[in-house]
C-alpha positions as CSV (number, residue, x, y, z in Angstrom):
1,X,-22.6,-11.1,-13.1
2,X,-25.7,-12.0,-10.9
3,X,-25.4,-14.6,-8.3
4,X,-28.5,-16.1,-6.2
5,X,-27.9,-16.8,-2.9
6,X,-30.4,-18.7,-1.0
7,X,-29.0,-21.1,1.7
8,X,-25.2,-20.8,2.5
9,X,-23.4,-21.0,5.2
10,X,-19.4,-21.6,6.3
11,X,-19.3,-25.1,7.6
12,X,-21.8,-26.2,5.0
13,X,-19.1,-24.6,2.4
14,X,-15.6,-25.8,3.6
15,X,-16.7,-28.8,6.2
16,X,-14.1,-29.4,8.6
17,X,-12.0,-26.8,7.0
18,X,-13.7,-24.2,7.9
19,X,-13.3,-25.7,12.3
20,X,-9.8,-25.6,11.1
21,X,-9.5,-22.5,9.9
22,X,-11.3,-21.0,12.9
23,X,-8.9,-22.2,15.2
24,X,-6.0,-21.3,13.3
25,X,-7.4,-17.8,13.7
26,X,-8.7,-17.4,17.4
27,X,-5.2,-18.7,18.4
28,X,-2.9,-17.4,16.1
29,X,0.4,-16.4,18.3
30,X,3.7,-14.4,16.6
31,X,5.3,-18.1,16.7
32,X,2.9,-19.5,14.6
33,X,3.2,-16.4,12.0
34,X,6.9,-16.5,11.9
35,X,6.5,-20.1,11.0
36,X,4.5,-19.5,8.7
37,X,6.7,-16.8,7.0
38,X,9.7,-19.3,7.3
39,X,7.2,-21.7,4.8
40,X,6.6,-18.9,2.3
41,X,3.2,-18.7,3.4
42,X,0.9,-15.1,3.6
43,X,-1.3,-14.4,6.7
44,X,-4.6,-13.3,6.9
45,X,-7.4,-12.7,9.4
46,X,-10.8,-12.5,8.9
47,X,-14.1,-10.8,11.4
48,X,-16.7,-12.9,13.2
49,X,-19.0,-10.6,12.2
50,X,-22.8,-12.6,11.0
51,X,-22.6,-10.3,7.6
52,X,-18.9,-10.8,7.4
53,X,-16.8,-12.7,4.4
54,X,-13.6,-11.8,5.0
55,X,-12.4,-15.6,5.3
56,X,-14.4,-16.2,1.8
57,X,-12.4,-13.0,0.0
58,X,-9.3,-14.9,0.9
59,X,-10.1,-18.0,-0.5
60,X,-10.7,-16.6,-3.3
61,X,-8.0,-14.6,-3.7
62,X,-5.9,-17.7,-3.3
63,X,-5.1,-19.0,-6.7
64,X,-2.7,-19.8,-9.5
65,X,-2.4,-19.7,-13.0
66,X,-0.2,-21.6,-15.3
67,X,-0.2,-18.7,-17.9
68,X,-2.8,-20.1,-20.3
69,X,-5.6,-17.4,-20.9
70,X,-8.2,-20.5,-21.8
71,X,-7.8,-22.0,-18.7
72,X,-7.2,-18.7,-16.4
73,X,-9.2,-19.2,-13.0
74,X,-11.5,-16.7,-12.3
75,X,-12.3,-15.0,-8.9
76,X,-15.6,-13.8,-7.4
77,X,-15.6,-10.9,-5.1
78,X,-17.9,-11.9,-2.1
79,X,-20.1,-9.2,-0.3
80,X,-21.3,-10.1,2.9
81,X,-24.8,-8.7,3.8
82,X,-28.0,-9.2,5.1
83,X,-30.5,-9.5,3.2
84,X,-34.7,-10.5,2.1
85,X,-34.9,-14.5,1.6
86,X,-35.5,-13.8,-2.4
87,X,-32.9,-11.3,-2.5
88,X,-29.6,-11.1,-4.8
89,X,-26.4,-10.4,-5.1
90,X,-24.0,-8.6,-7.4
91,X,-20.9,-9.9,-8.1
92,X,-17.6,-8.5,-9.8
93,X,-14.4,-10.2,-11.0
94,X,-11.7,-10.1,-9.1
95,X,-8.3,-10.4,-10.5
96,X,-4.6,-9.6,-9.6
97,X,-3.1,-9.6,-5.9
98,X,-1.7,-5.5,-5.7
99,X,-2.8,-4.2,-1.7
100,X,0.3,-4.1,0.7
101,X,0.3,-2.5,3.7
102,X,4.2,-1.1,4.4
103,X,4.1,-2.8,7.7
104,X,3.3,-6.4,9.1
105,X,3.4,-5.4,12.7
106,X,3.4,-1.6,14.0
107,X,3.8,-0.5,17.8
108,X,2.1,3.1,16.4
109,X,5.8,4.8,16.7
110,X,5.7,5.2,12.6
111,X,2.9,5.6,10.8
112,X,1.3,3.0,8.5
113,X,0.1,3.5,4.7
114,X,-1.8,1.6,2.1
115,X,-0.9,1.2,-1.6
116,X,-2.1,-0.3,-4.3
117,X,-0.2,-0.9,-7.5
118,X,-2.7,-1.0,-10.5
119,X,-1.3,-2.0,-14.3
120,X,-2.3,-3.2,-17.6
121,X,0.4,-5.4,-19.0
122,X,2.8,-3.9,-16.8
123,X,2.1,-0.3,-17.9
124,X,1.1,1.6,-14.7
125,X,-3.1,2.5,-14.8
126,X,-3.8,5.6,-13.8
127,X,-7.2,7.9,-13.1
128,X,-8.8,4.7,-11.7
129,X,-11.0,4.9,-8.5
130,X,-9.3,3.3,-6.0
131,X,-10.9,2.4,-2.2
132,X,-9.1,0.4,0.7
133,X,-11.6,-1.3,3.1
134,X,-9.4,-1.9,6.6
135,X,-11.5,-4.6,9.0
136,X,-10.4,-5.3,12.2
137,X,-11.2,-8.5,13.6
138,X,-13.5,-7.2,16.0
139,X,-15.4,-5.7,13.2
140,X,-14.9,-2.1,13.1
141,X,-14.2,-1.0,9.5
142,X,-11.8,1.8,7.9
143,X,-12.6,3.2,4.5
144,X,-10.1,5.0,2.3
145,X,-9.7,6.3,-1.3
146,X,-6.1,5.8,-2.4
147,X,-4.5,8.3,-4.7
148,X,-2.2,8.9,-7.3
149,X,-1.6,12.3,-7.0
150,X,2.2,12.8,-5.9
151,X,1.3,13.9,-2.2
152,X,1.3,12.9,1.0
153,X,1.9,9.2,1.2
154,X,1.8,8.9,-2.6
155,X,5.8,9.2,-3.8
156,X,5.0,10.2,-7.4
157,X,1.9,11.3,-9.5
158,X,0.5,9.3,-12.3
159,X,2.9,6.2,-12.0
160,X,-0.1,3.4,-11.3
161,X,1.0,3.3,-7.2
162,X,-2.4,4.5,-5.2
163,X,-1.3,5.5,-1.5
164,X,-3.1,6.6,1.4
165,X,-1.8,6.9,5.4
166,X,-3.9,4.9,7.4
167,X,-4.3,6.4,10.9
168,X,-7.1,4.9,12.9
169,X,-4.5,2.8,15.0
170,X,-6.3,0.6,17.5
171,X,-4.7,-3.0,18.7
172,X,-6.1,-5.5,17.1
173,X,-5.9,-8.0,13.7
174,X,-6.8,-6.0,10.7
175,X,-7.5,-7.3,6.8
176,X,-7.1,-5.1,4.1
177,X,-9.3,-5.4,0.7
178,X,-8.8,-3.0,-2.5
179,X,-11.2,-2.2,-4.9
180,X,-9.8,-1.0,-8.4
181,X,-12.6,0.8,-10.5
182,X,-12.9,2.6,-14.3
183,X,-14.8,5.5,-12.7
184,X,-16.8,6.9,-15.8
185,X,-14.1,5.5,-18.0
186,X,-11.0,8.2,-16.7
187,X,-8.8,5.3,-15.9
188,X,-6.2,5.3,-18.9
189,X,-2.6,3.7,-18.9
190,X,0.4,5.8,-18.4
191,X,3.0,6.2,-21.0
192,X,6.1,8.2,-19.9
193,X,6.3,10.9,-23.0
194,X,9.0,13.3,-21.6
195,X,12.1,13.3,-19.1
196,X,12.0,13.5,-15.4
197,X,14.7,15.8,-15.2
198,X,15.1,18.8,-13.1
199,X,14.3,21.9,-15.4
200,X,16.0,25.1,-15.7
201,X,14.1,27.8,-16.5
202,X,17.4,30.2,-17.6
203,X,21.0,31.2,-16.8
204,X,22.3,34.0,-16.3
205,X,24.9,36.1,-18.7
206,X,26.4,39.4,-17.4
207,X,23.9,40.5,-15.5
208,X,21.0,39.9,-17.7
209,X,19.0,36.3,-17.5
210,X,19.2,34.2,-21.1
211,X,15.7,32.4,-20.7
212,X,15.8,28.2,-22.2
213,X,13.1,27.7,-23.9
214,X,9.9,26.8,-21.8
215,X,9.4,23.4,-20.7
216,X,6.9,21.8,-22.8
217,X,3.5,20.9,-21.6
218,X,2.1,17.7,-20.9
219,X,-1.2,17.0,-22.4
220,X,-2.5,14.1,-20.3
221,X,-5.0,13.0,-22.8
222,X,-1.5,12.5,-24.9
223,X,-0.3,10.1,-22.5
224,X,-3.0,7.8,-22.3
225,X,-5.1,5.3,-24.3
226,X,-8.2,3.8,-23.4
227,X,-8.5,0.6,-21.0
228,X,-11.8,-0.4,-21.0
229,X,-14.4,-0.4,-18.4
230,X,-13.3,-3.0,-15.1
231,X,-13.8,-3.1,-11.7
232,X,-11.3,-5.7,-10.0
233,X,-10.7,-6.2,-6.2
234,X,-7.1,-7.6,-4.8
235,X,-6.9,-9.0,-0.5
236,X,-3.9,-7.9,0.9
237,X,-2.0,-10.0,3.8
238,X,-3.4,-9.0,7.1
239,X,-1.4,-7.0,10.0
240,X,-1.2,-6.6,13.6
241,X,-1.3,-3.5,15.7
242,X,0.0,-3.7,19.0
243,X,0.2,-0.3,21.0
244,X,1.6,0.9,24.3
245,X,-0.5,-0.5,27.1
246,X,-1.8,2.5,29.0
247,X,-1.2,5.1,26.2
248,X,-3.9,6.8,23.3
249,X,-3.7,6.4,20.3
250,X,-0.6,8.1,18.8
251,X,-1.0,11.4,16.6
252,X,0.8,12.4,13.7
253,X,1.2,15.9,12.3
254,X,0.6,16.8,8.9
255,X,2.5,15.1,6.2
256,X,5.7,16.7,4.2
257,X,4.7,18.8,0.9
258,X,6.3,17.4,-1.6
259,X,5.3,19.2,-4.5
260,X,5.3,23.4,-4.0
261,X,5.8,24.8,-7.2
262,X,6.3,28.9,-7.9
263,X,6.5,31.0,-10.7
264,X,6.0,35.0,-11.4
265,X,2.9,35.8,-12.7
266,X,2.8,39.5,-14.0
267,X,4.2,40.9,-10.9
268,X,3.6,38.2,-8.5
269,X,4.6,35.1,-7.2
270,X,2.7,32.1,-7.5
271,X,3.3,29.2,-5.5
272,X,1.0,25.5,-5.9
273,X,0.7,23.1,-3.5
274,X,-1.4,20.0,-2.5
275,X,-3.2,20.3,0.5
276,X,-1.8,18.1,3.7
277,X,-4.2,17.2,6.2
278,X,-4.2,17.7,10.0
279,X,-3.1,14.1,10.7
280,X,-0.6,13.4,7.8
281,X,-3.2,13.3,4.7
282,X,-6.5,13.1,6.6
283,X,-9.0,16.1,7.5
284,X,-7.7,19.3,7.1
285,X,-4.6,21.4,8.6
286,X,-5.2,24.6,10.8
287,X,-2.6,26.8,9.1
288,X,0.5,27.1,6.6
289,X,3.7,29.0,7.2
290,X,5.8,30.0,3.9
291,X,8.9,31.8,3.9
292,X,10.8,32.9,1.4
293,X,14.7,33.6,0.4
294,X,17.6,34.5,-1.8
295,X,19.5,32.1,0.1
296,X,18.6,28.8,-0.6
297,X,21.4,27.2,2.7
298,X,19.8,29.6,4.4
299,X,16.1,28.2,4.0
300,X,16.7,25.1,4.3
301,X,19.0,25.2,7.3
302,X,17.5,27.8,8.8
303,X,13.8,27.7,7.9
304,X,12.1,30.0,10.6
305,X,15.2,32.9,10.0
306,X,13.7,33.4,6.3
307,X,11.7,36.3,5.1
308,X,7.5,35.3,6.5
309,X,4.6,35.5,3.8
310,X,2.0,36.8,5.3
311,X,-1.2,33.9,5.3
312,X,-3.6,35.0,7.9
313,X,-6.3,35.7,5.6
314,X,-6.1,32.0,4.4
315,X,-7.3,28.7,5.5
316,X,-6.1,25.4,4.1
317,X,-8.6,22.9,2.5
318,X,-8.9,19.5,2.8
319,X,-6.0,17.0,2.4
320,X,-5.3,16.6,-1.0
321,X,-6.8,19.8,-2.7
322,X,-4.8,22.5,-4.7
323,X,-3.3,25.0,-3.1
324,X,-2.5,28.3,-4.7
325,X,-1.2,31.3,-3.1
326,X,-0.1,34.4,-4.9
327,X,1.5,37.3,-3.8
328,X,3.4,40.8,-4.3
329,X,6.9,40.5,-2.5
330,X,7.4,43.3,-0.1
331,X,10.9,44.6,1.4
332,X,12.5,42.1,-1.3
333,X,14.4,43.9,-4.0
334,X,14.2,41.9,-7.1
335,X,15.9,42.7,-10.2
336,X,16.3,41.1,-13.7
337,X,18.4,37.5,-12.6
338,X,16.9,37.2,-8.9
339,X,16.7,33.9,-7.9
340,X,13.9,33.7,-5.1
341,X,13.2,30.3,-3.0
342,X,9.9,29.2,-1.3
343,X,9.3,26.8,1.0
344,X,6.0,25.9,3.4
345,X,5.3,24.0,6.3
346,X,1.7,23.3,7.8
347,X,0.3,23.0,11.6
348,X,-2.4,21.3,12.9
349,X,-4.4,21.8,15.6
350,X,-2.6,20.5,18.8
351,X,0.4,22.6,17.5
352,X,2.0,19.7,15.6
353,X,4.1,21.2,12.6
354,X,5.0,19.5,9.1
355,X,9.1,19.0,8.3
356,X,9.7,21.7,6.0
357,X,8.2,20.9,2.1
358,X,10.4,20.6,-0.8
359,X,12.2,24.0,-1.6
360,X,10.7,25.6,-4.6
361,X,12.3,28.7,-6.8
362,X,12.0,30.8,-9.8
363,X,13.3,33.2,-11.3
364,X,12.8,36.3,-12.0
365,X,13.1,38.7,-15.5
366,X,12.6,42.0,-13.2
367,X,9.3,43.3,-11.6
């Protein structure tokens, strides 16, 4: 949809609304939010910024519908920008309110992430593009693409929940906008085909290892039908960051791997990771340190007493690439039935170390 903008400006839009507005911003106190709470109300901020329409994309995002799909109000997504008298503008529809921050107010002692939940009917979206803009209301601006992926600040893959950790704390008033996209038509909606449950690959009978039957594989183009092309944009309620007078910034070490997998390959081992970052899922960690054991207590009480792989020939990617690592045990006898357990942790640069990632095994038929 093309609109022409020639003449337009805030006071001319809203009248004494918009005076009102302004000074319900400049002197916004924690009174005045928790008031506001108390009246189910949401709070937002908006930049001063000349090309900034913050304060317009929560306007519009402020709307009701009685359920009737002839009479459904529509949003416009704003984009503030300067521009040639004759120029135009581009605008997209926005729909559904789905951006949350998981904190209101943060002191930087726990770190804060974005999420966006994304559905079609109520069945989760996934493969969609998924960007957060983060503005502070002095009008420095925070970009981040929000994934699905099942790492890092994302709890589980494919289930229509983007995350990302949002790390550039400064104090300040910050607004948060997310734009939902059908990047080259990938975005499909998920449909949960098989169980969640923990498989076992085999048990073991007198020695020898009776293998189950393998786990069946999930063809993602099986779990998906199309959605359509789209492009919607949801404002989230605004936070505060209030840090330590006289202190920087606080740093955070990589996040947790939550997803190592392994598996014997001819006569290796195979483990698969996603990639943390070097502060939790941004950049890129300095190093990884995997151990491994036929004791699982023992490597996960115990982490750094565990047999070392050697990774010194490796460097990590960037946050949220796959990892693979294989490898040919050495001073490790395994026979047919050996259980073996993984487990990694990364490090960043000032030293900072991961907690210890979810503990991974397979097992073995005999090398």
């Amino acid at each position: 949809m093309d609109l022409e903008v020639k003449s337009l400006s805030m006071n001319g839009l809203i009248s004494d609304g918009a005076s009102t507005m302004n000074t319900m911003r400049k002197n916004h106190s924690t009174n005045q939010e928790t008031k506001l709470k108390r009246q189910g109300g949401e709070y937002f901020v908006a930049a001063d910024n000349l090309d900034s329409n913050a304060l317009i994309d929560v306007f519009a995002s402020l709307t009701t519908s009685d359920g009737d799909p002839t009479r459904q109000v529509i949003q416009l997504e704003s984009s503030g920008n300067k521009t040639d008298p004759k120029a135009w503008f581009n605008g997209t529809v926005s729909v559904d309110k789905t951006a949350h921050m998981n904190q209101q107010h943060s002191d930087g002692s726990k770190p804060m992430l974005v999420y966006a939940e994304v559905s079609q009917k109520g069945i989760p979206v996934t493969l969609a593009d998924v960007w957060a803009t983060i503005e502070s209301s002095a009008g420095g601006k925070h970009e981040l693409q929000l994934l699905d992926n099942g790492a890092g600040a994302d709890v589980l893959r494919h289930d229509g929940i983007y995350s990302r950790y949002f790390t550039g704390l400064k104090d300040g008033k910050f607004s948060l906008k997310v734009k939902v996209k059908n990047q080259e038509g990938k975005a499909r909606p998920a449909i949960q085909s098989h169980s969640r449950a923990l498989y076992i690959p085999g048990y073991v009978v007198n020695g020898n290892v009776e293998p189950n039957p393998p786990k069946p594989p999930v063809n993602e183009d099986d779990l998906h039908v199309d959605v359509g092309s789209f492009t919607r944009t949801a404002i989230g309620e605004s936070f505060i960051v209030t840090l330590t007078p006289g202190k920087p910034p606080p740093t955070f070490p990589p996040n947790r791997i939550t997803d190592l997998s392994a598996s014997i390959v001819k006569d290796q081992v195979l483990l698969i990771w996603t990639a943390p970052g070097e502060e939790l899922d941004q950049g890129t960690a300095q190093s990884y340190e995997i151990r491994m054991s036929k004791d699982f207590d023992l490597l996960r009480s115990n982490f750094s007493h565990a047999n070392l792989i050697d990774m010194t020939s490796r460097q990590p990617q960037e946050a949220g690439s796959r990892e693979e690592h294989s490898f040919l045990p050495n001073n490790t006898t395994i026979k047919n039935g050996t259980i073996l357990y993984f487990a990694v942790r990364a490090q960043d640069n000032d030293s900072l170390t991961s907690s210890i990632s979810n503990i991974a095994q397979t097992l073995s038929p005999g090398l």
